[in-house]
PDB file of N, CA, C and O in Angstrom:
ATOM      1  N   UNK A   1      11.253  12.190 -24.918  1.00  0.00           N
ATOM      2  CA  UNK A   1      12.341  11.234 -24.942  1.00  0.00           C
ATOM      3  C   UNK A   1      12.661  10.809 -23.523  1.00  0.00           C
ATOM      4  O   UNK A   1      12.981  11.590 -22.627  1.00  0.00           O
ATOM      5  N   UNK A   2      12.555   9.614 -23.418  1.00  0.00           N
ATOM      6  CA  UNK A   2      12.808   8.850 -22.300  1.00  0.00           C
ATOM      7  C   UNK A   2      14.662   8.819 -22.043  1.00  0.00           C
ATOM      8  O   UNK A   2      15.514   8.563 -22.893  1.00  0.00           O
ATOM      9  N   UNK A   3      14.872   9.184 -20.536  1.00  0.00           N
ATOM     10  CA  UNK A   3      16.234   8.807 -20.093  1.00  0.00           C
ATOM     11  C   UNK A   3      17.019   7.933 -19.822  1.00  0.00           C
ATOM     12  O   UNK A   3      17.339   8.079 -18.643  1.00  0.00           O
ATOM     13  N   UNK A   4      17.719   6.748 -20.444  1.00  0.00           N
ATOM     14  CA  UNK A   4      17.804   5.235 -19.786  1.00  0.00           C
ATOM     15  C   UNK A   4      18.687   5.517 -18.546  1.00  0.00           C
ATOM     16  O   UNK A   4      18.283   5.545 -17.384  1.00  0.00           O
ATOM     17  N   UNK A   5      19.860   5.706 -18.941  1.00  0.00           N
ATOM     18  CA  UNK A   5      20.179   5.539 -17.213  1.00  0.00           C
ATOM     19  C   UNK A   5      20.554   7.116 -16.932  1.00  0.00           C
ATOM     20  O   UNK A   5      21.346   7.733 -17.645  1.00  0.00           O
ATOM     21  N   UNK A   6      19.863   7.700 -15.766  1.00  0.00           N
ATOM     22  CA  UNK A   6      19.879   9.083 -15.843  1.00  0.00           C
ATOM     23  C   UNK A   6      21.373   9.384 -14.844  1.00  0.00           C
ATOM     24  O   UNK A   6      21.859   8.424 -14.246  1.00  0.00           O
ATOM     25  N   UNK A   7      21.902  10.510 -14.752  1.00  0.00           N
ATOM     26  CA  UNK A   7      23.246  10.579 -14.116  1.00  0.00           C
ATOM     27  C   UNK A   7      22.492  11.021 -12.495  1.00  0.00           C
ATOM     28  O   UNK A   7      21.614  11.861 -12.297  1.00  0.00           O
ATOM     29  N   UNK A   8      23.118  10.222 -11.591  1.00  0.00           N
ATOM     30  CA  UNK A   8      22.439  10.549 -10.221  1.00  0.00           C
ATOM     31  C   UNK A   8      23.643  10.156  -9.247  1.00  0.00           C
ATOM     32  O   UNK A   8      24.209   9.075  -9.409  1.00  0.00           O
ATOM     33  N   UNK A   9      24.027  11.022  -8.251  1.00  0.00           N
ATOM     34  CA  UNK A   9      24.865  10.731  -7.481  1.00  0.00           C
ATOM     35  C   UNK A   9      24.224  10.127  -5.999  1.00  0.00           C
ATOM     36  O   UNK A   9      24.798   9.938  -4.927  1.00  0.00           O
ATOM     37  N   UNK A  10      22.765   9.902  -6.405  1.00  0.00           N
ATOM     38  CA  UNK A  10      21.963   9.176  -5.407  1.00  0.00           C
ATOM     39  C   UNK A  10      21.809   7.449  -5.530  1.00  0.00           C
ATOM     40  O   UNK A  10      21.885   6.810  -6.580  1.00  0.00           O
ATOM     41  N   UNK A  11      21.568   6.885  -4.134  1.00  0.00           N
ATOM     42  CA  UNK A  11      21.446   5.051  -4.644  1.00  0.00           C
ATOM     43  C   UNK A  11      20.211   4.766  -5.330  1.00  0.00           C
ATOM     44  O   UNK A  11      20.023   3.556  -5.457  1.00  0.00           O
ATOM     45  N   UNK A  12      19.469   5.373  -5.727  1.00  0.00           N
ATOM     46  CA  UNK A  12      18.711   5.165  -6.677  1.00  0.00           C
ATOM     47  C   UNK A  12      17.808   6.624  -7.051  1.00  0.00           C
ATOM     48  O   UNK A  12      17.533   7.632  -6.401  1.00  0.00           O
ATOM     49  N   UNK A  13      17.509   6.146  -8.478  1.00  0.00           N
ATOM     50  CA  UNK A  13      16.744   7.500  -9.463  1.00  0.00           C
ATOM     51  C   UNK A  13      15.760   6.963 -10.044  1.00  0.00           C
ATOM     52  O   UNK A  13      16.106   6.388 -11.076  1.00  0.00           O
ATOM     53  N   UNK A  14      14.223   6.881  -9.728  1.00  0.00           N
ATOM     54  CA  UNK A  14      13.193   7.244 -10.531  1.00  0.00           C
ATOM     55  C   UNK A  14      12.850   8.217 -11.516  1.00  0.00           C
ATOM     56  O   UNK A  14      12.774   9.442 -11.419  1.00  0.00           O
ATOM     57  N   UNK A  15      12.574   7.132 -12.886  1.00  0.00           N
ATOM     58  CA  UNK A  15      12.185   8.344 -14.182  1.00  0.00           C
ATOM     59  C   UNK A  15      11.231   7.527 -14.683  1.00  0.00           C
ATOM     60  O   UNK A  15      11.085   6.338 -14.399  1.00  0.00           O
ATOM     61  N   UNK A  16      10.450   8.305 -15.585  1.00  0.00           N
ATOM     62  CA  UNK A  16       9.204   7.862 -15.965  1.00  0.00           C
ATOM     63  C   UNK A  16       9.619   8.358 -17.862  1.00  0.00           C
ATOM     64  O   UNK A  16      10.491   9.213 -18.015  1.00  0.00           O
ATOM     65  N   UNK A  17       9.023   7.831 -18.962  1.00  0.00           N
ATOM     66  CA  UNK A  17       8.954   8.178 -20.206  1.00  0.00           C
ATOM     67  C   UNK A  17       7.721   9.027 -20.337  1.00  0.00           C
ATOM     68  O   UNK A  17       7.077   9.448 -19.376  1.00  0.00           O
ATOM     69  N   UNK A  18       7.455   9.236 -21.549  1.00  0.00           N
ATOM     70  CA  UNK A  18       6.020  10.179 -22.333  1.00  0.00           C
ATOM     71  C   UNK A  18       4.701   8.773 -21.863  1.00  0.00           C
ATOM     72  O   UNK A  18       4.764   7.574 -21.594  1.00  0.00           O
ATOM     73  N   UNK A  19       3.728   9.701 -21.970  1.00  0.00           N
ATOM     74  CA  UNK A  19       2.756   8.972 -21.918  1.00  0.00           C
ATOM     75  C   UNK A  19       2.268   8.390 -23.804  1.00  0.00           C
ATOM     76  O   UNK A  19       2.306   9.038 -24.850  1.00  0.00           O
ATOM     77  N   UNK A  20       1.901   7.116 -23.572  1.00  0.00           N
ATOM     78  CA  UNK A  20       1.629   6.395 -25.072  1.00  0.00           C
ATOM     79  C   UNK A  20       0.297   7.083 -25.578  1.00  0.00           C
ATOM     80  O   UNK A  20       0.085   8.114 -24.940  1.00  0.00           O
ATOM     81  N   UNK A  21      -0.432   6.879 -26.307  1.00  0.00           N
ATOM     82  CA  UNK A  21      -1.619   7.221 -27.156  1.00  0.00           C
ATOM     83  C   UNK A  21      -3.156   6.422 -26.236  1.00  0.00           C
ATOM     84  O   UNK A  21      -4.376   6.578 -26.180  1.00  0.00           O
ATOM     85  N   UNK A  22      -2.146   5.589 -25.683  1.00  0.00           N
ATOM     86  CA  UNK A  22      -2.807   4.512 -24.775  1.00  0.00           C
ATOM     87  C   UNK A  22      -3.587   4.812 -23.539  1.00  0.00           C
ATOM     88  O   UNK A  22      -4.605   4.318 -23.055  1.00  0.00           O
ATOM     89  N   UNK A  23      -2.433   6.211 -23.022  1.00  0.00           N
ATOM     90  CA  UNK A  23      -2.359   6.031 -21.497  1.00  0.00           C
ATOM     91  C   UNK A  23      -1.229   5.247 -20.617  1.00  0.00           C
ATOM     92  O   UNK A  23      -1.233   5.255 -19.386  1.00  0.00           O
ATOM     93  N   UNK A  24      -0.213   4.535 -21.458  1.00  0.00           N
ATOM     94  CA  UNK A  24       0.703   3.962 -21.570  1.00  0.00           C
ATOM     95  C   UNK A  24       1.882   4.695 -20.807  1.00  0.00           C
ATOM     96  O   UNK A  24       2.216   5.633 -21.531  1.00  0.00           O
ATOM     97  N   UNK A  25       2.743   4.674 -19.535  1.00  0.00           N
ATOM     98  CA  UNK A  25       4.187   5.345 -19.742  1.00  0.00           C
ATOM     99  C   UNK A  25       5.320   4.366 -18.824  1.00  0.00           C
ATOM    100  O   UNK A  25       5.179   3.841 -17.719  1.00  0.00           O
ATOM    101  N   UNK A  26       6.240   4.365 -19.574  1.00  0.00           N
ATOM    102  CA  UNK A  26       7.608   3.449 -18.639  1.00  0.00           C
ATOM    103  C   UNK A  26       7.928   3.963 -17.897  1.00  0.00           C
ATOM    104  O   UNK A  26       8.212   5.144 -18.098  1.00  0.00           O
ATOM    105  N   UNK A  27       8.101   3.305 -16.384  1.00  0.00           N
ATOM    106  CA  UNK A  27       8.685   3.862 -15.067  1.00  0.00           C
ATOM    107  C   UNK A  27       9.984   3.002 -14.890  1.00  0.00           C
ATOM    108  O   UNK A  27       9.901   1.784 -15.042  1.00  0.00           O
ATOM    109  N   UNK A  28      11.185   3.593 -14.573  1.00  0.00           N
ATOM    110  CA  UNK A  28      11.906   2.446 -14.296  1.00  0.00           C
ATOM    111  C   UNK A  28      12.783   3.297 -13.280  1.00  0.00           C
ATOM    112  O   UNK A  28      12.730   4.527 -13.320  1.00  0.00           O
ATOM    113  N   UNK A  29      13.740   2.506 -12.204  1.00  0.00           N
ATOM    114  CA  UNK A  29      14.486   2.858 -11.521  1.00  0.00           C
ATOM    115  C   UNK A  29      15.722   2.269 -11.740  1.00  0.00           C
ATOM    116  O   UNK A  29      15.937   1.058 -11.775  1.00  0.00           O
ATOM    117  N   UNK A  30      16.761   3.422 -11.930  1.00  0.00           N
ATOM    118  CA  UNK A  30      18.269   2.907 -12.190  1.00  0.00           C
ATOM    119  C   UNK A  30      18.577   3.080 -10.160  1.00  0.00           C
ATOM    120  O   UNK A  30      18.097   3.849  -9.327  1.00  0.00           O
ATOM    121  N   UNK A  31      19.325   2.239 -10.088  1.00  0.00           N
ATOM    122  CA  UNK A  31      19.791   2.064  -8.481  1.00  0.00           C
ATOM    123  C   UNK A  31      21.249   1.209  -8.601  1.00  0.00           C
ATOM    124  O   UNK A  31      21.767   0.725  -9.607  1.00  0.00           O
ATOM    125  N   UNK A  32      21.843   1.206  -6.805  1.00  0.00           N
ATOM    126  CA  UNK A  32      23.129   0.521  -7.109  1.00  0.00           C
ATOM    127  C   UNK A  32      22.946  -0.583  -6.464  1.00  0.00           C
ATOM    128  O   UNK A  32      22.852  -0.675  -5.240  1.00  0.00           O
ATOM    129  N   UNK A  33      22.890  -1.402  -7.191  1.00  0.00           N
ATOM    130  CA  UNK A  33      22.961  -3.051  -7.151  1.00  0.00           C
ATOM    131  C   UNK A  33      23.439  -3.239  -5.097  1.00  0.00           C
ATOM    132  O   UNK A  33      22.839  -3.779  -4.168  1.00  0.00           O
ATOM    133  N   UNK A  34      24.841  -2.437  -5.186  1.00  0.00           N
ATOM    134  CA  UNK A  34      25.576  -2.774  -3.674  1.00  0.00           C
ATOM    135  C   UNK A  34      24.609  -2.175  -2.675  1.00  0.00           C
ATOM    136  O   UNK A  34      24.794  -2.597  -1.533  1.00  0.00           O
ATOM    137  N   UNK A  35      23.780  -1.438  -2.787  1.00  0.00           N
ATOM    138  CA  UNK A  35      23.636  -0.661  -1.239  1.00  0.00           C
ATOM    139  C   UNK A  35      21.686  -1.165  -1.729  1.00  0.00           C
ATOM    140  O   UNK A  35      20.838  -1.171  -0.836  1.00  0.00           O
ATOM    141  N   UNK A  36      21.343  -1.497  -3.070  1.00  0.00           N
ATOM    142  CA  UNK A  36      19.791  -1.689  -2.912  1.00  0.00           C
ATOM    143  C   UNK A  36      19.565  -3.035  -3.118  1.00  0.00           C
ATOM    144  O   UNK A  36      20.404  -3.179  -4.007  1.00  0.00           O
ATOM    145  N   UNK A  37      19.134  -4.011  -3.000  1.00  0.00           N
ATOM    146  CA  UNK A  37      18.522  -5.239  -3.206  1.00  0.00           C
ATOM    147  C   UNK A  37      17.421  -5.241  -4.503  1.00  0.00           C
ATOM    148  O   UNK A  37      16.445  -4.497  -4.409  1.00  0.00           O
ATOM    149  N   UNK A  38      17.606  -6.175  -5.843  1.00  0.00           N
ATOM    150  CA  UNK A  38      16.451  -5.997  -6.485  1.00  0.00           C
ATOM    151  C   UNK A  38      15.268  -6.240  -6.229  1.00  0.00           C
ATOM    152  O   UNK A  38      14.337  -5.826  -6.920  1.00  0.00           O
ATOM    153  N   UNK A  39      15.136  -6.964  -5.173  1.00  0.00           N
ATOM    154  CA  UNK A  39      13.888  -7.352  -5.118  1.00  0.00           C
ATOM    155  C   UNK A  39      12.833  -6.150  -4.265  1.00  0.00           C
ATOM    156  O   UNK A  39      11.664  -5.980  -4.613  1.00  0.00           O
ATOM    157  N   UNK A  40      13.489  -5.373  -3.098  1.00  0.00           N
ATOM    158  CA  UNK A  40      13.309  -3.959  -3.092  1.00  0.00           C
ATOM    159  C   UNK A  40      12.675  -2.761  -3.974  1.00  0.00           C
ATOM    160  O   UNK A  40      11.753  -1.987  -3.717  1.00  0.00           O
ATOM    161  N   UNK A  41      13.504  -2.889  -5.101  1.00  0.00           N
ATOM    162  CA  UNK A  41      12.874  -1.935  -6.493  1.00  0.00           C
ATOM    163  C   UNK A  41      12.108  -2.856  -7.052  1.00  0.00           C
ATOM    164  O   UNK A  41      11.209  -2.165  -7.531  1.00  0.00           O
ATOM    165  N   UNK A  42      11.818  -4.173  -7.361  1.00  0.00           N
ATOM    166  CA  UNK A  42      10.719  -4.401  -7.861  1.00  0.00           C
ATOM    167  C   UNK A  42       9.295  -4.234  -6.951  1.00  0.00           C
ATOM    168  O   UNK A  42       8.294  -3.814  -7.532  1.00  0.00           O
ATOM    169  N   UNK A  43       9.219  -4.641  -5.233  1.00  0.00           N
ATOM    170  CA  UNK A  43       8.434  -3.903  -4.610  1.00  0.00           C
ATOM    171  C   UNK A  43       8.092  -2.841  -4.792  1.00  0.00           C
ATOM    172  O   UNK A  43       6.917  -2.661  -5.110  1.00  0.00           O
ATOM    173  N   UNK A  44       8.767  -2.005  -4.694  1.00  0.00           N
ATOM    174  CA  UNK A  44       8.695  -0.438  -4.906  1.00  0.00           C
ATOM    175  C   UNK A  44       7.643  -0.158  -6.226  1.00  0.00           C
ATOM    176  O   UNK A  44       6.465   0.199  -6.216  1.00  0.00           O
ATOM    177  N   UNK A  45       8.658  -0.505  -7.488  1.00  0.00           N
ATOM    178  CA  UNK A  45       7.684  -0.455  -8.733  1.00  0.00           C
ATOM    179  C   UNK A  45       6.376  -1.331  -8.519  1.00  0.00           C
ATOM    180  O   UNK A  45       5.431  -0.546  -8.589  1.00  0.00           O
ATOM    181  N   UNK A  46       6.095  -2.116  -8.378  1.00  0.00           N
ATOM    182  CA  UNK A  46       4.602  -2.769  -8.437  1.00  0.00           C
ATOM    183  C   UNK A  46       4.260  -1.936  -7.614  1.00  0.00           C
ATOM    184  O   UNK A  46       4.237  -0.858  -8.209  1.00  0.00           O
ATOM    185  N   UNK A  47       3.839  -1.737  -6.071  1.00  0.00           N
ATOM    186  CA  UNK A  47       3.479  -0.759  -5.509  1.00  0.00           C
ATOM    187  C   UNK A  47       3.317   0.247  -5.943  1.00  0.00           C
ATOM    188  O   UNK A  47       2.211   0.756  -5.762  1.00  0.00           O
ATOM    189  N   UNK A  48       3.978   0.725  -6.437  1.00  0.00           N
ATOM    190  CA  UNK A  48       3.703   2.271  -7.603  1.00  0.00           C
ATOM    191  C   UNK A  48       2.560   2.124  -8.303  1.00  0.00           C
ATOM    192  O   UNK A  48       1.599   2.889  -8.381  1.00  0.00           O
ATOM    193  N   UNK A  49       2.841   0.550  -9.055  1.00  0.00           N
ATOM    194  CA  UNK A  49       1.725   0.886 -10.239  1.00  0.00           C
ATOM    195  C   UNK A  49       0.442   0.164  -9.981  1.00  0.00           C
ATOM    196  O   UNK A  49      -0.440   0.151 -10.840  1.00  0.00           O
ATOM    197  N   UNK A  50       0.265  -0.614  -8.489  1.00  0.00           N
ATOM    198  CA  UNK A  50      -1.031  -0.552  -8.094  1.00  0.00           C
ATOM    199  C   UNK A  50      -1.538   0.412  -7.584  1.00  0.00           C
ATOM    200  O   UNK A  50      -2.744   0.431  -7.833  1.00  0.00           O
ATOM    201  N   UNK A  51      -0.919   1.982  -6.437  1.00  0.00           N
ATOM    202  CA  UNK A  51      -1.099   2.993  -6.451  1.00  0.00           C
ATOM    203  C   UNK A  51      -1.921   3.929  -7.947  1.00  0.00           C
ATOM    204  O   UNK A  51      -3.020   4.461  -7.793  1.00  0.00           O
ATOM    205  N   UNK A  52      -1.365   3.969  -8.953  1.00  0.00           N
ATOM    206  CA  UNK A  52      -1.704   4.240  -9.730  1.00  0.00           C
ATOM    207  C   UNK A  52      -2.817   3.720 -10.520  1.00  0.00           C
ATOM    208  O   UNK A  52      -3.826   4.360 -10.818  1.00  0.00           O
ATOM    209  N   UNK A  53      -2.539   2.416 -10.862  1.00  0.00           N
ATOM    210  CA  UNK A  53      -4.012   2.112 -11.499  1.00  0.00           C
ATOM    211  C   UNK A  53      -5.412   1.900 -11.011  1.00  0.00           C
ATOM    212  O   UNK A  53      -6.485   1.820 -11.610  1.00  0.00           O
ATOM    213  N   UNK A  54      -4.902   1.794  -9.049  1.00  0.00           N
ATOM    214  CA  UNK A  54      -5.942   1.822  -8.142  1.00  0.00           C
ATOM    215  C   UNK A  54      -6.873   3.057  -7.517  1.00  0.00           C
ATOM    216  O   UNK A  54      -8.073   3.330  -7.536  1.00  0.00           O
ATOM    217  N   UNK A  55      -5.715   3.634  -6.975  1.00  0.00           N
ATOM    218  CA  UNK A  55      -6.050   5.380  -5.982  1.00  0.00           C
ATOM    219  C   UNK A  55      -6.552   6.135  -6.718  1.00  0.00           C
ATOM    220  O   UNK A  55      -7.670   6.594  -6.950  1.00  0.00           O
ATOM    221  N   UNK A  56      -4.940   6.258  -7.289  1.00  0.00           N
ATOM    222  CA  UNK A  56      -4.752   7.910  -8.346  1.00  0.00           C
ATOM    223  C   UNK A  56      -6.259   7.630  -8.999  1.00  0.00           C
ATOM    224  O   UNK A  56      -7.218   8.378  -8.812  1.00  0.00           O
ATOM    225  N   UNK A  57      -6.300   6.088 -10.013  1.00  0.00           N
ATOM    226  CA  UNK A  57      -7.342   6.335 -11.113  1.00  0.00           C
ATOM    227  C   UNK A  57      -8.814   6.745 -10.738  1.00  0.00           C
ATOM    228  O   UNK A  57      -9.726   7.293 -11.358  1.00  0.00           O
ATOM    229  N   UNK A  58      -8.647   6.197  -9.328  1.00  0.00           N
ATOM    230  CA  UNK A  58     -10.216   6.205  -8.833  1.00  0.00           C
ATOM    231  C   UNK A  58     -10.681   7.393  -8.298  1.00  0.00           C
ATOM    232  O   UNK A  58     -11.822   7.855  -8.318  1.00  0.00           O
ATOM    233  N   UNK A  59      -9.394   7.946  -7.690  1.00  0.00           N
ATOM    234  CA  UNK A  59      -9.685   9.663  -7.765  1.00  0.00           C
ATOM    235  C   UNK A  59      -9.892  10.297  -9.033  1.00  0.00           C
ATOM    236  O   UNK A  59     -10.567  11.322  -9.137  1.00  0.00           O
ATOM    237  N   UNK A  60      -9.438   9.832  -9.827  1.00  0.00           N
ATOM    238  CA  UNK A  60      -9.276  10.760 -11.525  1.00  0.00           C
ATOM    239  C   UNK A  60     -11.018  10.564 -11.899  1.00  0.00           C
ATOM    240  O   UNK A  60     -11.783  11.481 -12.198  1.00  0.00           O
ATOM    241  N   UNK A  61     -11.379   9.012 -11.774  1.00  0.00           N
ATOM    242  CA  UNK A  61     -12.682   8.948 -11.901  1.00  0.00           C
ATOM    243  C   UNK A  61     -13.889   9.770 -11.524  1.00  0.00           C
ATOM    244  O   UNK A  61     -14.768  10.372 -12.142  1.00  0.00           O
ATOM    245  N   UNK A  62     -13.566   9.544 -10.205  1.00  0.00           N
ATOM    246  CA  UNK A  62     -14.519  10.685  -9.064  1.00  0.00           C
ATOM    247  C   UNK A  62     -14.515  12.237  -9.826  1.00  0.00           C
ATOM    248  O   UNK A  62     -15.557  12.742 -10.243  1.00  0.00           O
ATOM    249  N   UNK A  63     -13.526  12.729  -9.908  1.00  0.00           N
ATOM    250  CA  UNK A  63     -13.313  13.834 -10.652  1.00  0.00           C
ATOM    251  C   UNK A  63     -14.003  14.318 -11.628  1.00  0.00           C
ATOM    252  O   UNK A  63     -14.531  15.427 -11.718  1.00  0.00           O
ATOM    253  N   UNK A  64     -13.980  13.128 -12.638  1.00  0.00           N
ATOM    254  CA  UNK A  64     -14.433  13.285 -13.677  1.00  0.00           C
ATOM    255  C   UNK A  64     -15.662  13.573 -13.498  1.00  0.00           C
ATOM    256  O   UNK A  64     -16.208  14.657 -13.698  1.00  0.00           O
ATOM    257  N   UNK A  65     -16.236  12.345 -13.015  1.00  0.00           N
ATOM    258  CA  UNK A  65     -17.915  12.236 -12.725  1.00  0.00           C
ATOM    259  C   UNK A  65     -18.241  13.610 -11.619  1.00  0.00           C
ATOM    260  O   UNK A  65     -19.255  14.081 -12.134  1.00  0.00           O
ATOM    261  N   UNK A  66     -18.077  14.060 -10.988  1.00  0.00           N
ATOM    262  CA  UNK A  66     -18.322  15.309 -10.121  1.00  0.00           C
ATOM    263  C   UNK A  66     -18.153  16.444 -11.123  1.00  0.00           C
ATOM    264  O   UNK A  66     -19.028  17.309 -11.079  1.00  0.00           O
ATOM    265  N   UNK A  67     -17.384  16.560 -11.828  1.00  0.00           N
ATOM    266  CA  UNK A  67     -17.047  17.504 -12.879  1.00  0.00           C
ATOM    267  C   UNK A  67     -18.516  17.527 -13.914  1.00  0.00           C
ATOM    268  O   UNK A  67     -19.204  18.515 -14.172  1.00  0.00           O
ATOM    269  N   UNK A  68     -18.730  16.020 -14.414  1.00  0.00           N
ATOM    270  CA  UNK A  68     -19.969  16.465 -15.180  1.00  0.00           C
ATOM    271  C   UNK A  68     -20.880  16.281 -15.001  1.00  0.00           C
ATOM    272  O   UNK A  68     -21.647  16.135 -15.953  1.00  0.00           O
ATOM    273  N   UNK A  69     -21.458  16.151 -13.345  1.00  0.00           N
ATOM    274  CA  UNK A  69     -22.709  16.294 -12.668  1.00  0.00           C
ATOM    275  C   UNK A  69     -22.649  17.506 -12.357  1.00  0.00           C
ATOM    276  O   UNK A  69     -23.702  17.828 -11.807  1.00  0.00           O
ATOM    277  N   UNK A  70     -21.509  18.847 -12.481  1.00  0.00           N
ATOM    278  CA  UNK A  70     -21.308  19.866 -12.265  1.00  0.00           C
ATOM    279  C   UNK A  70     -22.154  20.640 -13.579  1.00  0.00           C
ATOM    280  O   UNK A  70     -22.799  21.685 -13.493  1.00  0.00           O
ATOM    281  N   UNK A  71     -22.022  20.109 -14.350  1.00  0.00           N
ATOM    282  CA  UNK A  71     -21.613  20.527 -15.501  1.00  0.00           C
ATOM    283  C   UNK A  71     -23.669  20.338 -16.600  1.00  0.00           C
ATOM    284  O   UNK A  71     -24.291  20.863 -17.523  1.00  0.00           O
ATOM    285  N   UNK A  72     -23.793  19.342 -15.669  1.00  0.00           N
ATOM    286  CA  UNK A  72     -25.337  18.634 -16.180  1.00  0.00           C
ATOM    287  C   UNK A  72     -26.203  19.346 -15.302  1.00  0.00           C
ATOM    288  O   UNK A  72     -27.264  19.390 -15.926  1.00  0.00           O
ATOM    289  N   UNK A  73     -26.385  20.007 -14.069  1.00  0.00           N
ATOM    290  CA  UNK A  73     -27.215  20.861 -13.414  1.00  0.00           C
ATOM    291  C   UNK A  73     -26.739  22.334 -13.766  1.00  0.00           C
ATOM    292  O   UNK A  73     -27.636  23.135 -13.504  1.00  0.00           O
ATOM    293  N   UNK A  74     -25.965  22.741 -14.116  1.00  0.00           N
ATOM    294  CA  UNK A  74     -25.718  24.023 -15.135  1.00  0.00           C
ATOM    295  C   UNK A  74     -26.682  24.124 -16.133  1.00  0.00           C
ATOM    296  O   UNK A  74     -26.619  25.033 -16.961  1.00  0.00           O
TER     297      UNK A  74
END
């Protein structure tokens, strides 16, 4: 179960939901309008999720494939 607006005595809180069936999960940031700029947290989030579908995945890839060239000379 995903948190909508989580209680944070910080100017802004990153939370993420379950992952979908997909690979799928919602990231969102609750923040305070006065001290953050939206256009700030939408930077932030895209940046995140080119990090993610770029780096992270391409490390996850590598992984994989090293794992079952590990796994194929066994």
């Amino acid at each position: 179960m995903e948190i909508q607006i989580p209680p944070s005595i910080q100017t802004g809180c990153l939370t993420y939901g379950p992952l979908s069936d997909l690979g799928h999960c919602r990231v969102t940031i609750a923040y305070d309008h006065r001290v953050m700029d939206g256009v700030v947290v939408a930077d932030i989030l895209k940046q995140l999720e080119v990090t993610l579908l770029q780096t992270v995945r391409l490390e996850l890839l590598k992984l994989v494939a090293s794992h079952a060239t590990i796994h194929d000379v066994a």
